[in-house]
ROTORGU-145327 format. One record per residue (C-alpha): x, y, z. Coordinates in Angstrom, 1 decimal, padded with zeros to 4 digits, m for minus. Layout:
<pts>
px;py;pz
X;Y;Z
...
</pts>
This chain:
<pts>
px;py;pz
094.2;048.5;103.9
092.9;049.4;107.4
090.2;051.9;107.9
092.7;054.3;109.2
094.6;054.1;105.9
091.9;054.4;103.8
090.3;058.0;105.8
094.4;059.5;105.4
094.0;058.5;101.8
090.8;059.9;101.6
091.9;063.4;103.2
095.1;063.8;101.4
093.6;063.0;097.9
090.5;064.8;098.8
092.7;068.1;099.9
095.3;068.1;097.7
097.0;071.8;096.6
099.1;071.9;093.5
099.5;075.6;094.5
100.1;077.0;097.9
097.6;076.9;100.8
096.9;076.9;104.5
096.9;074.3;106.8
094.1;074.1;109.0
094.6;071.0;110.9
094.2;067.1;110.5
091.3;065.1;109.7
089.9;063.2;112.8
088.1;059.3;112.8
086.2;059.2;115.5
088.1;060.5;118.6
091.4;059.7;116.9
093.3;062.6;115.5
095.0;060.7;111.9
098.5;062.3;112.1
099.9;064.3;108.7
096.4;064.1;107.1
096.5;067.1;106.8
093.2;069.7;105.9
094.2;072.8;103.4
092.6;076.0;102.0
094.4;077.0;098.8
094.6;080.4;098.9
093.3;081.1;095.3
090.0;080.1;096.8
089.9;082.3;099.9
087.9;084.6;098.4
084.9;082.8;097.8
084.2;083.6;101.3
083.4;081.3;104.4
081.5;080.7;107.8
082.3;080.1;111.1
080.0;078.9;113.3
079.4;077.1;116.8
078.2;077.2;120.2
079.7;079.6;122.5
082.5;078.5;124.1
083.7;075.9;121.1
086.6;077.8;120.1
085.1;080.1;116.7
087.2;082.9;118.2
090.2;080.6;118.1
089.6;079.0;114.4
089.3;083.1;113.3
092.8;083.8;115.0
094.4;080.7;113.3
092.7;081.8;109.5
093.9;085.5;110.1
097.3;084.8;111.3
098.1;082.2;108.7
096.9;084.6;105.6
098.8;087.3;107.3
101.9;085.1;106.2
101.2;084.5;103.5
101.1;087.9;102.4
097.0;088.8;102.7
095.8;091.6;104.5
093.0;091.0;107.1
090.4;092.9;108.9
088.8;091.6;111.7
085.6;093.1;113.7
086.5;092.3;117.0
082.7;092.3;118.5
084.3;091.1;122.3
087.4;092.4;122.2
089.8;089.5;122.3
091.4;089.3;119.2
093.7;092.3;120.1
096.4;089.3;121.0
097.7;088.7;117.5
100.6;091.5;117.9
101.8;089.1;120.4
103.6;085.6;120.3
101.9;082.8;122.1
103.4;082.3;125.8
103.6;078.0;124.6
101.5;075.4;126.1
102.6;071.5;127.1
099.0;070.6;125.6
099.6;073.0;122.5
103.0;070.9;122.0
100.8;067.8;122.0
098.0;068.6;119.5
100.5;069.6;116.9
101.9;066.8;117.5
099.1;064.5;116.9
098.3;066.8;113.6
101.9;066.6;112.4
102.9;070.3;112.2
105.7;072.2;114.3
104.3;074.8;116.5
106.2;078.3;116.4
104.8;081.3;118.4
104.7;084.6;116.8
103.4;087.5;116.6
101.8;089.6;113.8
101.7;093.1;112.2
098.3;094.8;114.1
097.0;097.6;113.2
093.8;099.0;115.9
091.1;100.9;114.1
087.8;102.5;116.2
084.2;103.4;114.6
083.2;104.8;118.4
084.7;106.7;120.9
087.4;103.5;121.7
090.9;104.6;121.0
092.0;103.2;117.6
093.1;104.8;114.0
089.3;106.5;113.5
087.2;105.1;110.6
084.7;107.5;108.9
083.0;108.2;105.8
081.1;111.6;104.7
077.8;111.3;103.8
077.4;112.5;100.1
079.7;109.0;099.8
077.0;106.9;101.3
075.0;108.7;097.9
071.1;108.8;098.0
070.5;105.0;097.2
072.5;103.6;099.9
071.7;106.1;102.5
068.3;105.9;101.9
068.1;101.9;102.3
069.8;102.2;105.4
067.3;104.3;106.6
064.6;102.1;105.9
062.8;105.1;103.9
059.2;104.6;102.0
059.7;105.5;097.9
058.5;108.8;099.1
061.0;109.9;101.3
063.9;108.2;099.1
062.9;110.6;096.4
063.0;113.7;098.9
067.2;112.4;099.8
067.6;112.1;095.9
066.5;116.0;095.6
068.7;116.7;098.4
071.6;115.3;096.7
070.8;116.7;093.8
070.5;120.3;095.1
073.7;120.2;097.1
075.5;119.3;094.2
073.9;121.9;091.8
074.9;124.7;094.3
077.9;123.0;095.6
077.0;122.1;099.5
079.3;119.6;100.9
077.5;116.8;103.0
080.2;115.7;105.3
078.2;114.8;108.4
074.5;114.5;109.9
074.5;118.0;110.8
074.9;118.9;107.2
071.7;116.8;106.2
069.6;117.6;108.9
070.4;121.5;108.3
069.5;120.7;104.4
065.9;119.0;105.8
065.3;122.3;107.7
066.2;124.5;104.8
063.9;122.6;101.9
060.9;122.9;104.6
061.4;126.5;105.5
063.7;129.2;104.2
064.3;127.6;100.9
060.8;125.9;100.6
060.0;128.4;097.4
063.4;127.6;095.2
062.9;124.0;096.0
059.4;123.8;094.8
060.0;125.8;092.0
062.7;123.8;090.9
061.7;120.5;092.1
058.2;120.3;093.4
056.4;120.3;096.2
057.4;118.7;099.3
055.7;117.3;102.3
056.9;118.3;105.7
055.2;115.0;107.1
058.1;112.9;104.9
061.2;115.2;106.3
059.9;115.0;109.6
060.1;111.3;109.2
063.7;110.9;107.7
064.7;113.3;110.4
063.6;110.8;113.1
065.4;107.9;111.4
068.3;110.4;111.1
068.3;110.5;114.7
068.0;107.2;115.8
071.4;106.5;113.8
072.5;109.5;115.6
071.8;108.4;118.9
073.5;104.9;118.5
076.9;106.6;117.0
076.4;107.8;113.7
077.8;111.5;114.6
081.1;109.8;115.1
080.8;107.8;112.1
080.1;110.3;109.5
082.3;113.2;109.0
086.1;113.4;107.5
088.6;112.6;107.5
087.2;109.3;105.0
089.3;106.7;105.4
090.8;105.1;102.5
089.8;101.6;101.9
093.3;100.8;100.3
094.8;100.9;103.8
093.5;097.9;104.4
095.3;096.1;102.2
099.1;097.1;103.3
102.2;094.8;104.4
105.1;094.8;106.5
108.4;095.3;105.4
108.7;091.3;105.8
105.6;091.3;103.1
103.3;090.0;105.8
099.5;091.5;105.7
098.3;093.6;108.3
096.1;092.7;110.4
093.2;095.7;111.0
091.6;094.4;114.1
088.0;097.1;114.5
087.7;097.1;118.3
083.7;097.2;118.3
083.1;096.0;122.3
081.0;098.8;122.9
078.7;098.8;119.5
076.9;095.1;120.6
073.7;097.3;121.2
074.0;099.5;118.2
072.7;096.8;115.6
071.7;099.7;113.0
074.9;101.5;113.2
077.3;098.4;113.0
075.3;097.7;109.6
075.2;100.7;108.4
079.2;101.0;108.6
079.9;097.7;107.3
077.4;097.8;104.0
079.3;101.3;103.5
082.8;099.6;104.0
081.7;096.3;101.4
080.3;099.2;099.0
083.4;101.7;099.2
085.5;098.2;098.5
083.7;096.9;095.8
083.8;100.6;094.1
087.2;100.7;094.8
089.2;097.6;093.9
089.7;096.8;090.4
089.1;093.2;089.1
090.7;090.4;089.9
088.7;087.8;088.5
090.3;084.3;089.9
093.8;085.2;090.8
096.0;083.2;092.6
095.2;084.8;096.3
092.8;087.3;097.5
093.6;091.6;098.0
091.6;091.3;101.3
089.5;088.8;103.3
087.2;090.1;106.1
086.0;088.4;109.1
083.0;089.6;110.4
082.5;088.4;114.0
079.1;088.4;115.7
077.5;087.9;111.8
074.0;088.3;113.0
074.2;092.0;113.9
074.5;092.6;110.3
071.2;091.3;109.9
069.5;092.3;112.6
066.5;093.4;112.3
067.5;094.6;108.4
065.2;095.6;105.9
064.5;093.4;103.1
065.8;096.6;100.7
069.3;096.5;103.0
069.2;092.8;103.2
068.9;092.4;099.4
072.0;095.2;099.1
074.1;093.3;101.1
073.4;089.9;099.1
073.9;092.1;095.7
077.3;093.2;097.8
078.5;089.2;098.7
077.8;087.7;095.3
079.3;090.5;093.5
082.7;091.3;095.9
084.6;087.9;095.3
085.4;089.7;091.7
087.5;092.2;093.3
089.6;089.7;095.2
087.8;090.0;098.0
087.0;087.0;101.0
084.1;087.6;103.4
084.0;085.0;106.4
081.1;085.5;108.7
081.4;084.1;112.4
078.4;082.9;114.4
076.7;080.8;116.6
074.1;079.1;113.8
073.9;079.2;110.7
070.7;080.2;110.9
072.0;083.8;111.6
073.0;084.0;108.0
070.1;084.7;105.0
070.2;081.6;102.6
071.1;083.7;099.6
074.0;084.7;101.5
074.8;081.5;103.0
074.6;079.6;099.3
077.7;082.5;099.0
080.1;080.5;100.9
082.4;078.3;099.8
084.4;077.5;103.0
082.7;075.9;106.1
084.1;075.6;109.6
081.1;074.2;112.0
081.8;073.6;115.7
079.9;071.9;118.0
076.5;072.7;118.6
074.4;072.2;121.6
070.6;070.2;121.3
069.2;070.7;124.4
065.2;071.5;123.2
063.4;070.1;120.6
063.6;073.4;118.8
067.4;072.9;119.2
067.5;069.5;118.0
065.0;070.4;114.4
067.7;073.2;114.2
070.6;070.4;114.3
069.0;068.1;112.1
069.0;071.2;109.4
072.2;072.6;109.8
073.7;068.8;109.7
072.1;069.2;106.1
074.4;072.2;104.9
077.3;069.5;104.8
078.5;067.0;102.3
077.7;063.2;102.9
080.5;061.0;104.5
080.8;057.6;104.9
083.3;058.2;107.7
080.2;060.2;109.8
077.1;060.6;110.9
077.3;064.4;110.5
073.8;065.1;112.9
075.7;063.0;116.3
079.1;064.2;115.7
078.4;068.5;116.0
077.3;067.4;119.2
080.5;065.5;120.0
083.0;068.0;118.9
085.4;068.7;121.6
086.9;072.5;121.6
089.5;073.6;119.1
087.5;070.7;116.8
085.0;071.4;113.7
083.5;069.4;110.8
085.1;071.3;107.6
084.6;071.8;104.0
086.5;074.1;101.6
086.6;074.2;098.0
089.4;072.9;096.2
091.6;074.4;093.9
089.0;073.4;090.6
086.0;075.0;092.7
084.8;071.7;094.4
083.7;071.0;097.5
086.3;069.0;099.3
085.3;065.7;101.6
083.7;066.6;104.8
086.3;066.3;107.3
086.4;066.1;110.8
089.1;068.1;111.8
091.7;068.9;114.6
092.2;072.4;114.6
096.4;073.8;115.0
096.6;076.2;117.7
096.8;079.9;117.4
100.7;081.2;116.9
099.5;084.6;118.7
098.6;085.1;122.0
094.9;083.4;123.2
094.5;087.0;125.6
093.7;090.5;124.9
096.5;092.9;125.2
097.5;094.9;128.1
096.5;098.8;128.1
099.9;099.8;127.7
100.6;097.0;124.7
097.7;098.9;123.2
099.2;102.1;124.1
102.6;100.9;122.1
100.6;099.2;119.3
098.8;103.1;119.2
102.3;105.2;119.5
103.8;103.1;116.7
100.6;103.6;114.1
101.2;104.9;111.0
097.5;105.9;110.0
096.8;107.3;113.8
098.0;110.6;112.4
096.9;110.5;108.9
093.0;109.7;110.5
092.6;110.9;113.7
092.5;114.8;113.2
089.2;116.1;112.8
088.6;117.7;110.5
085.2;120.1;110.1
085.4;122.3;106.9
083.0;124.3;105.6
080.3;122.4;104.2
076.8;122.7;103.9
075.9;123.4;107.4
077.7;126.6;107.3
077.1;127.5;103.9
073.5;127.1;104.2
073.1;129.4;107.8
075.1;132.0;105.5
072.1;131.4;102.6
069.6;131.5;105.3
071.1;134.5;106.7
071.2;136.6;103.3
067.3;135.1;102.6
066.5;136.9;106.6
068.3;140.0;105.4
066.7;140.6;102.1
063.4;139.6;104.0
063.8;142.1;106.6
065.0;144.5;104.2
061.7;144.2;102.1
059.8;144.6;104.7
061.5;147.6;106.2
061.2;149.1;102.7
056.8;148.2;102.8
056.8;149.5;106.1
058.4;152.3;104.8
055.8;152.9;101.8
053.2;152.5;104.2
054.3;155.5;106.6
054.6;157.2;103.1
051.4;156.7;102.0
049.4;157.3;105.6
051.3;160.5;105.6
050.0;161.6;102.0
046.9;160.8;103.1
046.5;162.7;106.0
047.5;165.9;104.6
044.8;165.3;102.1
041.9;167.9;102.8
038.7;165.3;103.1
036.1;167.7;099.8
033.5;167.9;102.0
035.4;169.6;104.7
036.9;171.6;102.2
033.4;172.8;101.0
032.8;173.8;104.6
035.4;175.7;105.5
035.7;177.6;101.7
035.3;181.2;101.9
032.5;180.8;098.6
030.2;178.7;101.1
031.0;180.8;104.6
030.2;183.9;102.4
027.1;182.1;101.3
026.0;181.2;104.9
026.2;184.6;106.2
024.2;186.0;103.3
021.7;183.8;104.0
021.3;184.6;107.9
021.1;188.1;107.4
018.0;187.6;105.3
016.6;185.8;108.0
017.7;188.3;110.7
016.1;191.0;108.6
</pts>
């Protein structure tokens, strides 16, 4: 048996499905593409989530377009967070290529251009179905970690909560909770301390400023209603295709804290949300999260360790979570240890730092007697990545050099009017993108504030009252001494007296 014979063995035996699967491409020796040995996913092990990861320019953007398209058919919804804006080109077919042809023909699959059911959603001020959540649903745990508050402070958002809720005060938004700071530091200072304790100005003066800074990078667009429903996500076609939900996020690159903050609410509002699966035969929902190391960025080791809790916990629910990047550095280990699938591109060693980092991330993979896995990420050509997956029993399949199959969609953005059409045709654009501002605790609490400044004023109308009372009393008041004075006894009295003298 030849070499060649042996690696096809190897891949087919070592990628076998019993059930159904994807197909990502075939298995490579050396520079030779080994036709119909062929590289699957099953799909009752896409949720145990997966990373994508390469140099820029290697063709991660094109691996994530080939995953999403082919779950879409098979039924599984996707949501992609399309960081530079060129995934928008699934709701097209692919225009064909002469050199697409010819790498699916060296793989051993028939290409077929299509296009896919899209559906554009928007966390900023880019047009798209609106995404938003209220902030009593972010609750005083999480929205205190993503603030990065001391135990101090957390305890001050907990009372918060806990007085809105007491006295029925909606928080919808960040005006609502900054209006509820203000209030337990002035007008309301006395029933809160009362009721509560005392509390420092110095701590609401700090969560105000962190309230702020998410401001500032978005957050006022973020929180409010209408909240969207996490089950839209997971809709299909009438052909029983998954949507796609592509989040158009070009302009949030420089909002690390606000891109976090939306997705640990989204994985928290799933995970509440979906019942248990357990291991079923495919996955509710699998979420590509492009540009991975914004999540992390500059996170706090309370947010950090919420987002692990999040990743280990999710796959119960049915859920996938594939992170793209450039290293696999960008990724916490406890996180990374998460991921069953692997897709690595080529990486670049041009620095000593670069080439320690190569010699690591060459360690994340399986041994193979077909490569040396450190010199081949630096030979991958683009559209080509060493893979591992887990196999239907939970196993780590055979590392596996891999020709990736071209996308089915189109390898462009879409045209302004495309996205215009895409828009007009939405079915949640109208079901989202009202907004809404109902009376919450904003309002309600100027209206308190407003009956505490009129029973004040009142009060102290009435003291100034009893004071021009009292003045007046006292003023009419004859002072006894002048009284002795001016009696008629004591005048009487004097007069006797001088005309003794006078005599």
């Amino acid at each position: 048996m030849s070499r060649t014979e042996d690696f096809f063995n190897h891949i087919n035996e070592g990628y076998k499905c019993k059930g159904d699967f994807l197909t990502l491409g075939a298995g490579m020796l050396g520079e030779e593409t080994v036709t119909d040995a062929l590289v699957k996913i099953p799909l009752k092990t896409l949720n145990r989530h997966g990373l994508i990861a390469g140099a820029t320019g290697t063709g991660k953007t094109k691996t994530l377009q080939v995953l999403a398209e082919n779950m879409s058919e098979k039924g599984i919804p996707v949501l992609l967070m399309d960081v530079k804006g060129d995934l928008s080109g699934l709701a097209q077919a692919s225009s064909g290529h002469k050199k697409i042809d010819e790498r699916h023909e060296k793989i051993g699959i028939p290409f077929e251009a299509k296009s896919f059911p899209v559906e554009i959603l928007s966390i900023s001020e880019q047009e798209g179905v609106r995404l938003r959540a209220t902030v009593s649903e972010f609750g005083p745990v999480l929205l205190s970690r993503i603030l990065e508050l001391t135990e101090t402070q957390a305890g001050i958002v907990s009372i918060i909560f806990k007085y809105c809720d007491d006295n029925k005060l909606p928080l919808l938004d960040l005006k609502d909770f900054k209006k509820m700071l203000q209030f337990i530091t002035q007008e309301g200072k006395e029933e809160i301390s009362n009721e509560y304790g005392r509390i420092s100005t110095s701590s609401t003066g700090a969560i105000l400023r962190k309230l702020i800074e998410i401001e500032q990078q978005g957050g006022d667009l973020f929180f409010g209603e209408k909240s969207f429903e996490v089950d839209d996500l997971t809709r299909v076609d009438e052909n029983g295709r998954g949507i796609i939900s592509v989040l158009r996020l070009t302009d949030i690159q420089d909002k690390p804290k606000l891109f976090s903050t939306f997705m640990l609410q989204l994985l928290a509002e799933v995970y509440e949300t979906f019942p248990e699966q357990g291991d079923s035969g495919r996955p509710e929902l699998v979420i590509f999260i492009d540009e991975a190391h914004l999540v992390f960025k500059e996170a706090s080791k309370a947010l950090l360790s919420q987002i692990e809790s999040i990743v280990k916990l999710i796959r119960s629910k049915g859920i996938g979570l594939y992170f793209v990047t450039q290293s696999p550095d960008d990724i916490p280990e406890e996180v990374l240890a998460q991921l069953g699938m692997k897709i690595q591109h080529a990486l670049r060693a041009f620095t000593a730092k670069d080439r320690k980092a190569l010699k690591l991330v060459s360690e994340n993979y399986p041994n193979s007697e077909y490569y040396d896995t450190k010199t081949v990420l630096t030979q991958l050509g683009i559209g080509e990545a060493l893979v591992t997956v887990l196999n239907e029993k939970g196993i780590p399949t055979p590392l596996a050099r891999t020709m990736l199959r071209a996308p089915m969609s189109r390898m462009d953005i879409l045209t302004d009017n495309e996205i215009r059409e895409l828009l007009d045709n939405s079915k949640l654009i109208k079901k989202y993108n009202e907004e809404l501002d109902r009376e919450s605790a904003y309002e309600l609490l100027n209206k308190k504030i407003e009956l505490i400044n009129k029973e004040q004023a009142e009060e102290e109308k009435e003291e100034e009252k009893e004071k021009k009372t009292s003045t007046t009393r006292r003023s009419t008041r004859q002072n006894p001494i002048v009284k002795v004075l001016t009696s008629a006894t004591f005048i009487r009295s004097v007069f006797g007296i001088l005309k003794k003298v006078l005599k």
